[in-house]
C-alpha positions as CSV (number, residue, x, y, z in Angstrom):
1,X,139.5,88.9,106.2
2,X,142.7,87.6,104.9
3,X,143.6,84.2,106.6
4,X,147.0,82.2,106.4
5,X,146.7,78.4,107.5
6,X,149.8,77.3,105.3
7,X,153.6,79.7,105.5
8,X,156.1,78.5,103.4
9,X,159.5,79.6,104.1
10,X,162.2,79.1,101.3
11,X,165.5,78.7,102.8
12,X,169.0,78.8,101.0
13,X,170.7,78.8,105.5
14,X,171.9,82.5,104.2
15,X,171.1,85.6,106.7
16,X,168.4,86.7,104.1
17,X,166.8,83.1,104.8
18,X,167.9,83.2,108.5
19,X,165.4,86.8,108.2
20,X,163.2,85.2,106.3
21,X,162.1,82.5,109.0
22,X,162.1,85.1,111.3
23,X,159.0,86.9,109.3
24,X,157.6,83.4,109.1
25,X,157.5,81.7,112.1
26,X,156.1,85.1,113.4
27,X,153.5,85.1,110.6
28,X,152.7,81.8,111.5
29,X,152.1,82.5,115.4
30,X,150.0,85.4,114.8
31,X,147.9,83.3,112.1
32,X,148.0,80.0,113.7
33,X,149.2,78.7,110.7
34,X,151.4,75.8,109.7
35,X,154.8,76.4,108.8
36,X,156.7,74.8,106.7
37,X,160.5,75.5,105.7
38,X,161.8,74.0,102.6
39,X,165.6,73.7,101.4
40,X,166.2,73.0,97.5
41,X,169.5,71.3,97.2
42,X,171.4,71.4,94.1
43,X,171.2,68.4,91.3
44,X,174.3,67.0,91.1
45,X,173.9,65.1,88.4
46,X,173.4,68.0,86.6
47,X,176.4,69.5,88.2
48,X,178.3,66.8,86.9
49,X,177.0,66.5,83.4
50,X,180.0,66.0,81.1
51,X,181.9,64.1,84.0
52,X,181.7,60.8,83.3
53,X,184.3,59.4,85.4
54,X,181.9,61.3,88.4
55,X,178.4,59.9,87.4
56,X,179.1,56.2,89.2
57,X,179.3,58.4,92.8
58,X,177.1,61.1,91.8
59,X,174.3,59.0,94.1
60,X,176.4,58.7,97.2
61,X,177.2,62.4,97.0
62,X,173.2,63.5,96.4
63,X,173.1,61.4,99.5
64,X,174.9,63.3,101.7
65,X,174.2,66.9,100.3
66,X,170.6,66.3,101.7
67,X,171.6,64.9,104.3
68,X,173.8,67.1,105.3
69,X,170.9,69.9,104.4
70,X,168.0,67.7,106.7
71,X,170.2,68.5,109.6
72,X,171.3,71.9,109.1
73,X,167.0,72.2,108.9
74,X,166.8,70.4,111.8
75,X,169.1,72.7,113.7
76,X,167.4,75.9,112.1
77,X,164.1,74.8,112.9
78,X,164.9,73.0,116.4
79,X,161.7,71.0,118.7
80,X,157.9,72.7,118.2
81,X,157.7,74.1,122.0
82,X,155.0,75.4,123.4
83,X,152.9,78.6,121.5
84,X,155.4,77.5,118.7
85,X,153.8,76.7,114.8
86,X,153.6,73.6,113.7
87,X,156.6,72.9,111.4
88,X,157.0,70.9,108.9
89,X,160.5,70.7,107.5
90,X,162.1,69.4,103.9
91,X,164.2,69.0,101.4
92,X,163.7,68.6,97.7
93,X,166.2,68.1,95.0
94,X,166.3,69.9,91.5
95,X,168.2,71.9,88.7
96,X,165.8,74.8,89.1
97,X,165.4,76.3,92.9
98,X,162.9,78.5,91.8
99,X,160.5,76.1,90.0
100,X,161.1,73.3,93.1
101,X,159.7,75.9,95.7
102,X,156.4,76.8,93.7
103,X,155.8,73.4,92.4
104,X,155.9,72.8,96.6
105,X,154.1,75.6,97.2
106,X,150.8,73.9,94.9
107,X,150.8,70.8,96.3
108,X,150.7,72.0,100.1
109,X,148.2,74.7,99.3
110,X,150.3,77.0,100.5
111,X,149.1,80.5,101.4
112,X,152.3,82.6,101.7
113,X,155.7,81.9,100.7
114,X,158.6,84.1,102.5
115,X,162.3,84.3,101.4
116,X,165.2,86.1,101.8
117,X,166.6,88.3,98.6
118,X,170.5,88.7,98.5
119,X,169.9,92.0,96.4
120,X,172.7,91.6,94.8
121,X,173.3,94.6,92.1
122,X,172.0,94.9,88.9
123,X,175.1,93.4,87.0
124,X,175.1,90.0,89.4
125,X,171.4,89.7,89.1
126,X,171.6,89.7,85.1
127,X,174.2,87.3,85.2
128,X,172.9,85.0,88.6
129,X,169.4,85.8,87.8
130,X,166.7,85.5,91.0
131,X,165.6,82.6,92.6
132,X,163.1,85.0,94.7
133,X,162.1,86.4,91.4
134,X,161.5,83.9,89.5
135,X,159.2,82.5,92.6
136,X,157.7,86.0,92.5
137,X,156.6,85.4,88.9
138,X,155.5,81.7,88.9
139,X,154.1,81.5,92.8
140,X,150.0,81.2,92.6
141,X,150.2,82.6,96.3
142,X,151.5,85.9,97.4
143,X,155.5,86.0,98.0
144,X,157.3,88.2,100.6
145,X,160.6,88.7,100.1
146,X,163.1,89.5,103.0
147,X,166.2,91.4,102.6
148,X,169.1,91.0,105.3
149,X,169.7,93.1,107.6
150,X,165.9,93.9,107.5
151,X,164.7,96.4,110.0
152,X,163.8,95.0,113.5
153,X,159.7,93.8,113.4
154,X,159.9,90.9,115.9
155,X,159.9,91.6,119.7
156,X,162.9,90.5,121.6
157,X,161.3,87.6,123.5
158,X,160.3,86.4,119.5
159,X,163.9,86.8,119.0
160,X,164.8,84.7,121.7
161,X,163.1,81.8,121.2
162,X,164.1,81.6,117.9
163,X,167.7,82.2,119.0
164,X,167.1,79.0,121.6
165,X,165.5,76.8,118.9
């Protein structure tokens, strides 16, 4: 019997994400498992290589781009209620989303990672490359990816608490 004590849900606050912790939070109420919903922020600093003159406030500005991401967690994720998972919420920093999320994924033991795709078309995708595919490739767990709008799964009253939260 397959069993899921650890969910990860990969979150960019797009409506593929915003799907994407839909599919988890349910997952993680039918499994009783933990949840746990990660944001990668960009690396300014490497943003900003070449910009000297913008390395001395490069701090201050990492600063408040995870700040500014703990909140909009904190507003996705809202209070654990009652029958809701356990979630665990955070933020990492790094040049490479895709690598961030799996090296996250191995040291929570995670079970499942879930995350929206943009499927964007083939020309984008050669020149953006895949953050979900790359976590597809690397990921030790299995990975479902979530495409927005995404056929209705969840009951309404799983809907509405989310909506709520």
């Amino acid at each position: 019997m397959m069993t899921l004590e650890q969910i990860l849900v990969a979150t960019d606050f797009s409506e593929p994400s915003e799907a994407a912790l839909l599919y988890g939070r349910e997952l993680a109420m039918r499994f009783g498992a933990r949840l746990h919903v990660l944001h990668v922020a960009q690396d300014v600093y490497v943003a900003m290589s070449g910009a000297e003159n913008s390395l001395a406030s490069a701090p201050a500005i990492q600063q408040e781009i995870d700040d500014a991401a703990r909140r909009r967690l904190e507003e996705i994720v809202g209070a654990n209620g009652p029958g809701e998972p356990e979630t665990i919420t955070g933020v990492r920093t790094a040049a490479s989303p895709a690598l961030a999320i799996v090296d996250y994924a191995k040291e929570n033991d995670i079970d499942l990672i879930v995350m929206g795709t943009h499927g964007r078309g083939a020309v984008l995708h050669l020149v953006l490359g895949s953050v979900a595919e790359r976590v597809v490739r690397f990921a030790r767990c299995p990975v479902l990816t979530v495409k927005h709008p995404e056929r209705e799964f969840a009951r309404a009253d799983a809907l509405a608490r989310v909506a709520h939260a």
